[in-house]
C-alpha positions in Angstrom: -9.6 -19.9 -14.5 -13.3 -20.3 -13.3 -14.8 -16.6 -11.9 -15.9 -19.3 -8.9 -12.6 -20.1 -8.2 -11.4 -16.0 -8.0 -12.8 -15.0 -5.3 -10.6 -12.1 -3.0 -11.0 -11.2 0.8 -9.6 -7.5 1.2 -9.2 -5.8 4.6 -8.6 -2.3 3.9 -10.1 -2.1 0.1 -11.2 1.3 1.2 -7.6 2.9 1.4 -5.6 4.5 -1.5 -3.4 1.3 -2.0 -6.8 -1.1 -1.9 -9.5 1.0 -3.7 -6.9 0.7 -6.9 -6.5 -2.7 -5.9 -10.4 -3.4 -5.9 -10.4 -2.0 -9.5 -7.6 -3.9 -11.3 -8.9 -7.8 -9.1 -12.6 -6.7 -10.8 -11.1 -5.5 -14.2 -9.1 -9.0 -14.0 -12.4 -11.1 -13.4 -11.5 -11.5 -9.6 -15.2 -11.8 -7.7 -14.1 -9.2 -4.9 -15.4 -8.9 -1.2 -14.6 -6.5 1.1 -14.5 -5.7 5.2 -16.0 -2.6 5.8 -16.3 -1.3 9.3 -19.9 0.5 7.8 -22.5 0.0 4.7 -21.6 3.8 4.2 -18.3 3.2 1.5 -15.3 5.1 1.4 -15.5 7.9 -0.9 -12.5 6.2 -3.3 -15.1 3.1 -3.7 -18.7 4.5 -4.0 -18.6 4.3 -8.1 -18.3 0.9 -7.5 -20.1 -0.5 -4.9 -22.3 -2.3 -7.3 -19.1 -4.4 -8.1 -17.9 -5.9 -4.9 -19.7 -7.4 -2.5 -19.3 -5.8 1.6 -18.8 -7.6 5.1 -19.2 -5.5 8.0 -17.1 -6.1 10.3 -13.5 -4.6 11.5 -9.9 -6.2 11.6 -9.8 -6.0 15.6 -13.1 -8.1 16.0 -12.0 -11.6 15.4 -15.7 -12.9 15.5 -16.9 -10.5 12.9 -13.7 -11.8 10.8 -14.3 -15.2 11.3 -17.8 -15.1 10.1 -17.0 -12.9 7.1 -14.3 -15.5 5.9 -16.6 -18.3 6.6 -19.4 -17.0 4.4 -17.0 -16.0 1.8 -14.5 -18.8 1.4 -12.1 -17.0 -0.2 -9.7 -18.3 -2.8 -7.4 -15.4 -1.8 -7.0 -13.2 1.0 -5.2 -9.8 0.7 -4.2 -7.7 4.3 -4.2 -4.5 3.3 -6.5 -2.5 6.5 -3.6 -0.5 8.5 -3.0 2.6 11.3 -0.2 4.8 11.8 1.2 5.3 8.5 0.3 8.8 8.4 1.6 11.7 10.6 -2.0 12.3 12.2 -2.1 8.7 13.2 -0.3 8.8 16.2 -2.6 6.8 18.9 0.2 3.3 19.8 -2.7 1.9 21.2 -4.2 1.6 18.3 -1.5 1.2 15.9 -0.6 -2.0 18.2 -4.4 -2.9 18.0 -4.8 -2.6 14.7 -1.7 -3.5 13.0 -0.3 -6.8 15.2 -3.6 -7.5 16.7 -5.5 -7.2 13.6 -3.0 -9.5 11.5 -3.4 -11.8 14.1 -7.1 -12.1 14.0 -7.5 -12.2 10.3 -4.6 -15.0 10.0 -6.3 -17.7 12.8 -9.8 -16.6 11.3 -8.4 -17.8 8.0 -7.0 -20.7 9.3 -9.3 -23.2 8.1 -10.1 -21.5 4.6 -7.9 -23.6 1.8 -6.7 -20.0 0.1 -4.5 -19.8 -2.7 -2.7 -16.9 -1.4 -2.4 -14.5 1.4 -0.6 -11.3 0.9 0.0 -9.3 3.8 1.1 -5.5 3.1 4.2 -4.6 4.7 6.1 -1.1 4.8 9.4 -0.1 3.6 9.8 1.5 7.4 10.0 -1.5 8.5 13.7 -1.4 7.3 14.6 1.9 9.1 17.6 4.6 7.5 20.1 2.7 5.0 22.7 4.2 3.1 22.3 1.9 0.3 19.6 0.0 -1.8 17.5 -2.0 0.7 17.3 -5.8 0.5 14.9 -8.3 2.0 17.6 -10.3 4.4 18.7 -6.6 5.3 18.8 -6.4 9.6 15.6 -4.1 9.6 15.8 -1.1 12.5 12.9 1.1 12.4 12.5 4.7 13.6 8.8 4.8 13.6 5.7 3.2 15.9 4.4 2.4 12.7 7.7 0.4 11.1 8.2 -1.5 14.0 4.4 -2.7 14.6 4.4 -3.5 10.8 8.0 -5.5 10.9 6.3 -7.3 13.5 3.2 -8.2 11.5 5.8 -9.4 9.1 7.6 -11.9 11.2 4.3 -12.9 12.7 3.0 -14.4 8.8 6.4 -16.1 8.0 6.0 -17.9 11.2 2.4 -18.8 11.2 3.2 -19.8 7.2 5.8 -22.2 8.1 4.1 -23.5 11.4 0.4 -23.8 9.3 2.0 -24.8 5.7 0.0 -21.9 4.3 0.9 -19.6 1.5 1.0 -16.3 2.8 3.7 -13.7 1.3 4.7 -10.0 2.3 4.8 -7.2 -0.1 6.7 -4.4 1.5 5.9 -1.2 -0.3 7.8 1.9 -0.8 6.4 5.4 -1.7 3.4 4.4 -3.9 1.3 7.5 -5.5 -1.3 7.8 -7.8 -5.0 7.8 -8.2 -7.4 8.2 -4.8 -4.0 9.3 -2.7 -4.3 10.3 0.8 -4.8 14.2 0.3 -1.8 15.2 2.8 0.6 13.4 1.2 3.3 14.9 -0.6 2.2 14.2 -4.3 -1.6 15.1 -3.7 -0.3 18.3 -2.1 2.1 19.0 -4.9 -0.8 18.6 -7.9 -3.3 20.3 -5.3 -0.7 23.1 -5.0 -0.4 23.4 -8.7 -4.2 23.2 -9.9 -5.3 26.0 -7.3 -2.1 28.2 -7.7 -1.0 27.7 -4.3 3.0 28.0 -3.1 4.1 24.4 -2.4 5.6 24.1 1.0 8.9 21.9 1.3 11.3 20.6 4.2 14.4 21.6 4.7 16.6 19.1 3.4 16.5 16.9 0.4 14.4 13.6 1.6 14.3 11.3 -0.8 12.0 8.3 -1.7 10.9 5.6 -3.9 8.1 6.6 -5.8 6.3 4.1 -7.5 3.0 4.7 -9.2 0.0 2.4 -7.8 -1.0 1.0 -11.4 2.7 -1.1 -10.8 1.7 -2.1 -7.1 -1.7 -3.5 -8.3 0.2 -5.4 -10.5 2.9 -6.8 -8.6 -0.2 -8.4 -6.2 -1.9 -10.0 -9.3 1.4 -11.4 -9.4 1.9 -13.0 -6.2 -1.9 -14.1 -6.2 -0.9 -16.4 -9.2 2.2 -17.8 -7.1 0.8 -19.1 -4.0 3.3 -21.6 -2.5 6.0 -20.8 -4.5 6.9 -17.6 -2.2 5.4 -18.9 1.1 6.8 -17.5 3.7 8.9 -15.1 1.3 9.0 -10.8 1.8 9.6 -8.9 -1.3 10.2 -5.2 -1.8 7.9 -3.5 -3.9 9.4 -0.7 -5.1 11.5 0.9 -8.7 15.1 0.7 -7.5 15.1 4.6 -8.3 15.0 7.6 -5.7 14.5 11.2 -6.2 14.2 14.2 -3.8 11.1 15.9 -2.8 12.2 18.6 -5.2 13.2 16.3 -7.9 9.8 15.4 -7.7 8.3 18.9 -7.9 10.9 19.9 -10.5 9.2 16.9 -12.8 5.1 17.9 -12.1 6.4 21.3 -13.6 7.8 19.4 -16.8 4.9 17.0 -17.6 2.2 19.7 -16.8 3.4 22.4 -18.6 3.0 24.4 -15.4 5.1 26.2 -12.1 3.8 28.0 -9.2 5.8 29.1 -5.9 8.2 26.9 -3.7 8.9 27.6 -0.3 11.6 25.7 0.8 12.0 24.6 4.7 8.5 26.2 5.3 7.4 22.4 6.4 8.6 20.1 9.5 10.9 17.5 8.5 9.5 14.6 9.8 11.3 12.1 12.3 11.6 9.1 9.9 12.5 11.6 6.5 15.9 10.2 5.2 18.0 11.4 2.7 18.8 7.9 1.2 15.4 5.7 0.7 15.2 3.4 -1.8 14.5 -0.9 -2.7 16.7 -3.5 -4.5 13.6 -5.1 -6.3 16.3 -7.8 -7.7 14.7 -10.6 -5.7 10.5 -9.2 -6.4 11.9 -9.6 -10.6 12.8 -13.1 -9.8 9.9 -14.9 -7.4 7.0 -12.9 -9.1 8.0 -12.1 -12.8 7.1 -8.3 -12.3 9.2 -5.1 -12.9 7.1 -1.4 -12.5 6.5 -0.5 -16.5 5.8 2.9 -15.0 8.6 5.8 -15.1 8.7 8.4 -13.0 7.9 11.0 -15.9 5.0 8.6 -17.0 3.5 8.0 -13.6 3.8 11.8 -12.6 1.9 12.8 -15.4 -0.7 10.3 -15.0 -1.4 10.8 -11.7 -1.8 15.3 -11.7 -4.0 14.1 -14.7 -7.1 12.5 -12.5 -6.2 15.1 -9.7 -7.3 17.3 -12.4 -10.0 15.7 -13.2 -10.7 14.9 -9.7 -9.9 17.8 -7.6 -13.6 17.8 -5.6 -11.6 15.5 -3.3 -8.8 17.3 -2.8 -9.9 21.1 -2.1 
């Protein structure tokens, strides 16, 4: 395909999930442009600000939106710019702002742009504590501000895709880790804790998530970008189908680096939305997009402490 005819509108490129994004659309020839609330990057996309071209702008201004998309044209529009998913973002005001308003703005400034594809980012909290695998067409009951603005967000694309005939998809992610992570996250923390020596602090209990490493998320969006209309309308978990506990997790850092240091079990909060059964049914993601992680646990794990080794200026 014609580099003219690549061209990818991100809202949020300057978060964990979209600076690894950015990298793997430019690796893969995509022409990438970005909404930036300021000409001053993010620190996860500064070595490559030559690469990508920046709108300023901000997902809760529909006028600064609309002009961005109408300069840009894009062939494919990914919704990735969020609030709320982490514990210090507790503002509903915002969250509501950002999340529903802000999907709402960037869908009817789009409306007139022929796109390929639109991929908004959903959240497995949208789905709430199961006891078993979740699926798509599961009855979703979140426990969080932050799940139920972003279910919302979910049901708002399937409707305007069907109303509009446009083809715009949900990825629903589970735990994703890796390269450029939020630093107060639990696997950051973990390799922080074990570079600098320091005792790891766990919950209580044994929470348990799906981890999969961003190199497989990135790849599941090429993916859908290269489907279009056959999944309009369609949500699709995003996950590995495995789960392990927080101290499963820890357990495996120690194996793949060779190194230990002290765990403090039930020295952190346990968190209102923690559950001790969290994990996708990616059955129906194999089918419509052709994609399985090629990541394991082990493998990712060990990738990941590797660059915050290498990168541990952004983590002290």
């Amino acid at each position: 395909m014609n580099s003219k005819n690549r061209t990818v509108f991100i809202t949020g490129a300057g978060g964990f999930i979209g600076a690894n994004l950015t990298r793997s659309l430019i690796k893969n020839d995509y022409n990438v442009y970005i909404l930036s609330h300021t000409t001053n990057l993010s620190w996860r996309l500064k070595n490559i600000s030559n690469l990508i071209t920046v709108h300023i702008g901000d997902i809760t201004s529909f006028k600064s939106l609309e002009q961005a998309l109408q300069k840009t044209k894009p062939d494919y529009i990914i919704h990735l710019a969020t609030y709320g998913a982490y514990h210090y973002q507790t503002d509903l005001k915002k969250i509501i702002k950002v999340n529903i308003e802000g999907t709402k703005n960037l869908l009817e400034a789009s409306r007139n742009i022929s796109y390929k594809c639109f991929i908004n980012t959903g959240s497995s909290s949208e789905y709430g504590r199961k006891d078993k695998p979740m699926k798509e067409n599961d009855f979703c009951d979140p426990v969080s501000y932050y799940g139920l603005t972003k279910l919302a967000t979910t049901h708002l694309c399937k409707v305007f895709a069907q109303i509009n005939d446009k083809p715009i998809v949900t990825l629903r992610l589970f735990s994703a880790y890796g390269p450029f992570e939020e630093p107060t996250r639990f696997i950051p923390t973990v390799a922080r804790s074990i570079i600098l020596k320091k005792t790891i602090n766990l919950t209580p209990e044994n929470q348990r998530h799906d981890f999969i490493y961003t190199d497989d998320v990135s790849n599941a969006y090429l993916h859908a970008l290269q489907k279009g209309l056959k999944i309009k309308g369609k949500t699709l978990n995003i996950g590995t189908g495995k789960e392990y506990t927080n101290d499963e997790i820890i357990q495996k850092l120690f194996k793949v680096t060779n190194k230990k240091t002290r765990v403090k079990k039930g020295a952190y909060t346990k968190r209102t939305w923690d559950s001790s059964h969290w994990v996708a049914d990616i059955s129906y993601a194999k089918k419509m997009l052709e994609w399985k992680p090629a990541y394991t646990i082990d493998k990712g794990l060990h990738t990941a402490y590797s660059w915050f080794e290498e990168n541990i200026k952004f983590y002290k």
